[in-house]
ROTORKE-328165 format. One record per residue (C-alpha): residue in three letters; x, y, z. Coordinates in steps of 0.2 Angstrom, whole numbers, plus 5000, padded with zeros to 4 digits. Layout:
ALAXYZ ...
end
This chain:
UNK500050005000 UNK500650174995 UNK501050295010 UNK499750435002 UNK498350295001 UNK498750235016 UNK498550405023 UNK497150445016 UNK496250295023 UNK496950335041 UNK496250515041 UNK494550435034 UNK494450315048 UNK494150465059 UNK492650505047 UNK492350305045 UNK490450335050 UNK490150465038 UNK491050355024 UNK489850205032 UNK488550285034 UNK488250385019 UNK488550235007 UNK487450115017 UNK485950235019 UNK486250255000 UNK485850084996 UNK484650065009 UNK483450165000 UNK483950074981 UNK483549924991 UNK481849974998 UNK481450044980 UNK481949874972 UNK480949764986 UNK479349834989 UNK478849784971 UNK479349574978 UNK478549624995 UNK476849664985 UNK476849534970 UNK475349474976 UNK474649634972 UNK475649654958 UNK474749514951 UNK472949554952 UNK473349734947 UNK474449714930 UNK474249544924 UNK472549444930 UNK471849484914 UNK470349354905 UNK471049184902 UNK472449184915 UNK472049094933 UNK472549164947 UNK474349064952 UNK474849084935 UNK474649284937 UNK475349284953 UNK476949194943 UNK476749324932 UNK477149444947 UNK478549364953 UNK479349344934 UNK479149524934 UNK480149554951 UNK481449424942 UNK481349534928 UNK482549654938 UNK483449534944 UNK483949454927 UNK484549624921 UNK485649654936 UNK487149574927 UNK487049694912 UNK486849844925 UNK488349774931 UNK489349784916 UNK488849954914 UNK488950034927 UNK490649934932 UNK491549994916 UNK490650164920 UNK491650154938 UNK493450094934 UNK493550204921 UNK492650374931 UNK492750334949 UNK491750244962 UNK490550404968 UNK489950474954 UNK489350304948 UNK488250254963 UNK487450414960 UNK486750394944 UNK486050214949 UNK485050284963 UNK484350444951 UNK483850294939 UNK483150184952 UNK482250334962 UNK481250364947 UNK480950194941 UNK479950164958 UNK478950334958 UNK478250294940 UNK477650124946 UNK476850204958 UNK475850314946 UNK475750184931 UNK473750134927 UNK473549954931 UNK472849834920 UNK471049864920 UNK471350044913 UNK472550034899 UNK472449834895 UNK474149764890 UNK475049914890 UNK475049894910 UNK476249734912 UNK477249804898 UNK477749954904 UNK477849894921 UNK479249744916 UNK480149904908 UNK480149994925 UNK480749834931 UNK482249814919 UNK482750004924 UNK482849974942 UNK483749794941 UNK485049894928 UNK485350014942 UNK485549894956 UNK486749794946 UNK487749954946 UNK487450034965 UNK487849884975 UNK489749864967 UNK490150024968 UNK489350064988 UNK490549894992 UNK492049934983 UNK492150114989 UNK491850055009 UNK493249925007 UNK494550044999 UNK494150175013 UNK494450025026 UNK496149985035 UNK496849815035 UNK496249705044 UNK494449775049 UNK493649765028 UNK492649635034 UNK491849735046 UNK491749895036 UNK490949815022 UNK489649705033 UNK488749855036 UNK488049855017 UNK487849695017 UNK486449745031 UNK485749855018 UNK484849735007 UNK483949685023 UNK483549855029 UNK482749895013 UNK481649745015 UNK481349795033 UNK480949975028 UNK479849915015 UNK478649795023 UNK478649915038 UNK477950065025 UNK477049905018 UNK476149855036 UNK475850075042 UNK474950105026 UNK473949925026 UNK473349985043 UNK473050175039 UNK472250135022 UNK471249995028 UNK471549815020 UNK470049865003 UNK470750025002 UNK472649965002 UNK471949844988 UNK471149954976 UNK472550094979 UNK473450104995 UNK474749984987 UNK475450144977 UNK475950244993 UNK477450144996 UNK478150164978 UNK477750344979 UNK478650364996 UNK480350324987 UNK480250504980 UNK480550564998 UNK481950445000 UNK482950494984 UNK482950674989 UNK483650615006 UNK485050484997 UNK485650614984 UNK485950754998 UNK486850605008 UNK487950544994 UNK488550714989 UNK489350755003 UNK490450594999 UNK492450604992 UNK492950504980 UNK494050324986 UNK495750354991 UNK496350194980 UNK495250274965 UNK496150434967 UNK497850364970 UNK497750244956 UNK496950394943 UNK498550514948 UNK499750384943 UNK498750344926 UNK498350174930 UNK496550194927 UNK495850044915 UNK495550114899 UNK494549944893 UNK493749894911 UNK492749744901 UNK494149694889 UNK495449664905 UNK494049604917 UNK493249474905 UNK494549424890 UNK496049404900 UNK495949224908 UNK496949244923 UNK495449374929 UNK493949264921 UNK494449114931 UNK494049224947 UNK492649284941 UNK492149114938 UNK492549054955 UNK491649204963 UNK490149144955 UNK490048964958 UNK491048934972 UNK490349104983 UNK488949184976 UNK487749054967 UNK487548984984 UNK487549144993 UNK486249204982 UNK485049054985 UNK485249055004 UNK484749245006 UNK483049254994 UNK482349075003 UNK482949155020 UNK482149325017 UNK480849315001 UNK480349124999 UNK479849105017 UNK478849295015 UNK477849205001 UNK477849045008 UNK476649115024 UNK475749205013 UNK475049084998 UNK475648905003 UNK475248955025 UNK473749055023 UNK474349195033 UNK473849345034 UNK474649505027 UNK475049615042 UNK475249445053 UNK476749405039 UNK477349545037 UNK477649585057 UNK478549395058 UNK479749425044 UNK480149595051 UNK480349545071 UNK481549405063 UNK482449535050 UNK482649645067 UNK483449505080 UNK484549435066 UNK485249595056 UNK486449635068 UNK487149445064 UNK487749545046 UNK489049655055 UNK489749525065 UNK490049385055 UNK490949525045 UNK491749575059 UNK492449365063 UNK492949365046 UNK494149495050 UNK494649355062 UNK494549185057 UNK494249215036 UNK492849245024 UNK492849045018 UNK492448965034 UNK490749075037 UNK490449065020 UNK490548855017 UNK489648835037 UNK488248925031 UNK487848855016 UNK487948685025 UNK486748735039 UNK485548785025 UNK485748605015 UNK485548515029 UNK484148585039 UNK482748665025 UNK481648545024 UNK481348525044 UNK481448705047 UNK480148735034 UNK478948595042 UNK479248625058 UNK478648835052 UNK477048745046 UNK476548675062 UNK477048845070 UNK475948955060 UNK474548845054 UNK474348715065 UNK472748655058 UNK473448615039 UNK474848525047 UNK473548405056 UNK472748415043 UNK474048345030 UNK474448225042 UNK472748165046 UNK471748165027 UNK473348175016 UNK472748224997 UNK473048114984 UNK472648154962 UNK472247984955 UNK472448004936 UNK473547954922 UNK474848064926 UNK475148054905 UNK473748154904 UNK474048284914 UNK474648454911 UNK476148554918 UNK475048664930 UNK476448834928 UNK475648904910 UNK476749024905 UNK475949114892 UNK474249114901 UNK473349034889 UNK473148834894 UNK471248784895 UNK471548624906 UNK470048534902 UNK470748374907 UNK469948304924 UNK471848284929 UNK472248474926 UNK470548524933 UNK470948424950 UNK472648494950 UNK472248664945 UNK470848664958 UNK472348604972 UNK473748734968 UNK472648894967 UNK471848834985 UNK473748804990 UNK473348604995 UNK474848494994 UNK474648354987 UNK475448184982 UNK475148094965 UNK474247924961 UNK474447824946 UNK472647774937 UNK472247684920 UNK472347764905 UNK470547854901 UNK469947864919 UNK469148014927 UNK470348084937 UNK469848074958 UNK470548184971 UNK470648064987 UNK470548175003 UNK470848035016 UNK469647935014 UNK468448035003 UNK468648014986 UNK467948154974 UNK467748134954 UNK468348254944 UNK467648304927 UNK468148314907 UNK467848504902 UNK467948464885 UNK466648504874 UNK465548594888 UNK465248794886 UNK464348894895 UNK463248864908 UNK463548654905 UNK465448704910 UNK465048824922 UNK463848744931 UNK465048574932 UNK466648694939 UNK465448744953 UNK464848594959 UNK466648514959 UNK467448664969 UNK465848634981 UNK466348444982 UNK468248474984 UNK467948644995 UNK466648555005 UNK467648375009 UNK469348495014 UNK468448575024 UNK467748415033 UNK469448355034 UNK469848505045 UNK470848595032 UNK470548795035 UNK470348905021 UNK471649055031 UNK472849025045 UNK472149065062 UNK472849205070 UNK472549155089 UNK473448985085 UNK475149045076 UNK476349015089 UNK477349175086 UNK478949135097 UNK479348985088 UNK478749055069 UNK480149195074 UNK481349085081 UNK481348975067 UNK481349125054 UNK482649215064 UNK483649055060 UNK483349065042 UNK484149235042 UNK485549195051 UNK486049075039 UNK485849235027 UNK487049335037 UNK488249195037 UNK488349185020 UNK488349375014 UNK489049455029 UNK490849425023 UNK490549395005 UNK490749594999 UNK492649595008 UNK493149414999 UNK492349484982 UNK493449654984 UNK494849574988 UNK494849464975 UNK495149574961 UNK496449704956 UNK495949874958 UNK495849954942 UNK494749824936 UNK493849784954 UNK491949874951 UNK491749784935 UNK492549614939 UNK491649594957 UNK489849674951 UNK489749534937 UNK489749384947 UNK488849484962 UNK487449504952 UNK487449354940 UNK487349264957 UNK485949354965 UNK485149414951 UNK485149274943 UNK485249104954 UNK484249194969 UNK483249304959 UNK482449194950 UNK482249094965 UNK480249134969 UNK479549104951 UNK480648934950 UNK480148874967 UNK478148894967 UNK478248844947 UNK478948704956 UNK477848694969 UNK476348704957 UNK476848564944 UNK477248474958 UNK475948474971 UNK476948474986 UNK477148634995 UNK479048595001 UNK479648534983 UNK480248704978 UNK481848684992 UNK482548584983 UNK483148704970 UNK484148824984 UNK484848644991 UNK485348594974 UNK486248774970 UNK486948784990 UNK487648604987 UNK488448644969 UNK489148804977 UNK489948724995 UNK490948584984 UNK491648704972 UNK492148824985 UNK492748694996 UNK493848644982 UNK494348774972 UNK493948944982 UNK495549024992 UNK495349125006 UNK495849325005 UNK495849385018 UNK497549435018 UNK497749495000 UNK498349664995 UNK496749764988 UNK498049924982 UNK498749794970 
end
C-alpha cells in the first residue's frame, strides 16, 4: 500500500461513519425501492396481469417473473455501470443508479394497472422493472467497493458488513411502510389503491440519498490509482477476456455467490411467500413475523463480517451454506406446524392424493396464460394449487376420470371438454363445492388462524433462516473486493455479484412455486436452493482460496 493511500484511509477512519453511513443509507433506499415491488407481488398480480384467460397462480407467477425481471437484468447493469466505475470513479457512479432507480419506483407507483390501459400495464411495468434491476446491478458494486477501499487492514470485513445489512434494511423498511399503510388505508382500500403509497414514498427517500451521497469524496485507492494513470482504459476487455481474471470471476460465482444468492432469497423472500400463499397467513400477521426476525437477526450481518476479519471469509461462508442444505426441509415443516397448526393435522390426518393418468396431465405453471386444462387431471390439479393444498400423486388407468382422494373421501373429477357455457359452468361449481366441502370436513382451513400461530417459535425458526443469510453474505462483499485488482475491481466483482443474486436467487420465487405447482407438494420448491447451495459448497470447498489477507492496492 502506497504511503498517500494509506494515509488517506487513516484520516478517513476518523470520518469512518460518515463514509459507512452515507453509502449504506444510500443503498438502503435502492433496496427498499427494488423490494417493495417482491413484498407486493401478490398485488402486483391481480393489478397488472390477472387479465381474461389467466387463473390466478399463473398471474401471481406472472408477478413474481416480473420481480425476476430485475433481477435477470442486474448482470447487464453490472457491466455498465462497472465499466462506467473503473474507468470514472466509484461516487459518481452510485449516484446515477439511485437517480435511475428513484424514478423507476415513483412511475410504478403512478402507472394505470391493467383494467385501465389493458396490455399496456404489464408492459410498461416489466420495463420499470428492467430499469431498476440495471441500476441495482450498478449501485451495490460500487457502495461495496468504495467502503472496502476506505477500510484499513484487517477490519474490511467489518466495514463492508454493514452494506451487506442494507439489502435487509430495505426489505425491513419496505414491509414496515408496507404494514403502516395496510393499517392506515384499511385492508379494501390498500387493495384498490393504498398499494401505490409505498412506491410513491421512494420519491422522499431519493431526495434524502442524493443529499447523503453528495457529501461523499471519492476512494482513496480510485484517486491514487487515477494520479498515477493506471485507470483501466477497457474495464470489460481486462476483466472478461483475459483468463487469469475470468477464472476468478468464475469462482466467485459458483463457488461463493450462486449459493449465497439461493440461501438469502429462501431465508428472506421464499419464506415471505411461503406464509402467505402456501400457509394462509395473513398479510399484516406475515409481514410483522418476517420483520421481528429481520430485526433480531440483522445485527448477525456485521458480526459475521466482523469474525471474518478474524477467522476468514471461507469458513462462514462453506458453514452456512451447509446449515442451510441440511436443515430446510425440517425448518420449513416444523414453520408449518408453528403458523398453521390445523393444515399440518390436517395433511397428516386426510393426506390428498390425484388419482389420474399422470400422462394426461398437464404441467400446472402455463406460462403464456393461455392453457384451457379441460382434462379431469388438470382440473383436479388446477383446483389444488390455486387453494394452496399439497398433494401427492396416484397412478390410474389410462381413460379414467381423474379422483381427488382426501383421506378417505374420494371426489370425481370431470372432462371439460366439449362443455360451454352454463354446462361447464355449472360442472366447475359443483366440483369446487365437492372438493371445498370434503377439505373442509377433513379439517383443512381455508386462512391460518391468527390466535393459533405460535409466534415465538414461527420467529425463532425464521430468525434462523436469516442467520444462515448473514452467514453467508455477511463476509462475502470483503472476499469479492479482495479478489480482484483494483483497476478492474467494480466491474469484475459486480458481474458475478449480480449473476449470482440476480440470477440464481432472483429467480428463486417463480422457480420454486412453478415447482411447487407442477408438483403438488408445497415443500418441493427447496429443493432448488439445496441443489444450488450443494453445487456452490463443493466448488468452493475445492477450488475457492481464502483472501483475507490479500493486498486490495494491487
Amino acid at each position: 500500500m502506497t504511503q498517500a493511500v494509506a494515509a488517506a484511509q487513516e484520516g478517513r477512519g476518523a470520518n469512518k461513519v460518515m463514509v459507512i453511513g452515507a453509502s449504506s443509507l444510500g443503498t438502503v433506499f435502492e433496496w427498499y425501492d427494488f423490494y417493495i415491488f417482491g413484498t407486493l407481488a401478490g398485488i402486483m398480480g391481480k393489478k397488472f396481469f390477472e387479465a381474461p384467460g389467466i387463473n390466478e397462480t399463473t398471474a401471481f407467477i406472472f408477478a413474481l417473473l416480473a420481480f425476476a425481471a430485475g433481477f435477470v437484468v442486474r448482470p447487464f447493469g453490472a457491466i455498465v455501470f462497472g465499466r462506467l466505475g473503473d474507468m470514472v470513479g466509484r461516487k459518481y457512479t452510485f449516484l446515477l443508479t439511485m437517480v435511475l432507480m428513484g424514478l423507476a419506483t415513483f412511475l410504478v407507483g403512478v402507472l394505470p394497472d391493467y383494467a385501465a390501459i389493458g396490455l399496456a400495464a404489464p408492459i410498461i411495468l416489466i420495463g420499470l422493472r428492467l430499469i431498476q434491476g440495471l441500476a441495482m446491478g450498478g449501485e451495490y458494486g460500487g457502495a461495496a467497493t468504495y467502503v472496502a477501499e476506505h477500510a484499513p487492514d484487517g477490519k474490511r470485513g467489518f466495514y463492508t458488513s454493514w452494506i451487506q445489512t442494507t439489502a435487509t434494511m430495505g426489505l425491513f423498511i419496505a414491509l414496515a411502510v408496507i404494514g403502516i399503510t395496510r393499517v392506515l388505508t384499511g385492508e379494501e382500500a390498500f387493495m384498490d389503491w393504498g398499494w401505490r403509497v409505498p412506491f410513491l414514498f421512494s420519491s422522499i427517500l431519493l431526495g434524502v440519498s442524493l443529499w447523503i451521497r453528495m457529501q461523499l469524496e471519492e476512494s482513496p485507492v480510485f484517486q491514487q490509482m487515477k494520479s498515477e494513470g493506471k485507470v483501466s482504459k477497457a474495464p470489460l476487455t481486462d476483466a472478461f477476456g483475459n483468463w487469469k481474471n475470468l477464472k476468478f470471476v468464475l469462482l466467485a460465482l459458483f463457488g461463493i455467490v450462486a449459493g449465497q444468492g439461493v440461501v438469502w432469497y429462501t431465508g428472506q423472500f421464499y419464506v415471505l411467500f411461503f406464509l402467505e400463499k402456501m400457509m394462509k397467513v395473513d398479510g399484516l400477521t406475515t409481514y410483522t413475523l418476517v420483520a421481528i426476525s429481520l430485526a433480531l437477526a440483522t445485527p448477525g450481518f456485521v458480526f459475521f463480517g466482523w469474525l471474518s476479519d478474524k477467522i476468514g471469509r471461507k469458513p462462514i461462508i462453506m458453514t452456512g451454506l451447509v446449515l442451510a442444505i441440511l436443515t430446510y426441509f425440517p425448518l420449513f415443516n416444523a414453520l408449518t406446524k408453528a403458523v398453521n397448526p390445523a393444515l399440518a393435522q390436517a395433511q397428516i390426518s386426510a393426506p390428498v392424493t390425484v388419482v389420474a393418468d399422470q400422462a394426461a396431465c398437464a404441467a400446472q405453471f402455463d406460462p403464456v396464460g393461455k392453457a384451457k386444462f379441460l382434462q379431469s387431471c388438470d382440473i383436479a390439479k388446477s383446483y389444488l394449487a390455486k387453494a394452496g393444498i399439497s398433494y401427492s400423486n396416484a397412478e390410474a388407468q389410462a381413460g379414467e376420470v381423474a379422483q381427488i382422494k382426501i383421506g378417505e373421501t374420494v371426489i370425481a373429477s370431470y372432462e371439460g371438454a366439449g362443455l360451454s357455457g352454463d354446462a361447464a359452468k355449472a360442472a366447475s361449481d359443483d366440483f369446487k363445492a365437492r372438493v371445498g366441502n370434503a377439505l373442509k370436513a377433513a379439517g383443512y382451513p381455508d386462512k391460518a388462524d391468527k390466535a393459533a400461530v405460535n409466534m415465538p417459535l414461527a420467529i425463532a425458526i425464521m430468525t434462523l433462516l436469516v442467520i444462515y443469510v448473514t452467514m453467508v453474505y455477511g463476509p462475502i462483499a470483503a472476499m469479492l473486493v479482495e479478489m480482484f485488482p483494483t483497476n478492474i475491481r467494480y466491474t469484475s466483482m459486480s458481474l458475478p455479484y449480480h449473476l449470482g443474486n440476480g440470477w440464481f436467487g432472483g429467480l428463486l420465487p417463480s422457480i420454486t412455486f412453478a415447482i411447487v405447482a407442477n408438483s403438488g407438494n408445497i415443500y418441493a420448491g427447496l429443493w432448488y436452493p439445496i441443489g444450488i447451495a450443494a453445487m456452490t459448497f463443493v466448488i468452493g470447498m475445492l477450488f475457492v482460496k481464502e483472501t483475507r489477507n490479500n493486498d486490495i492496492n494491487a
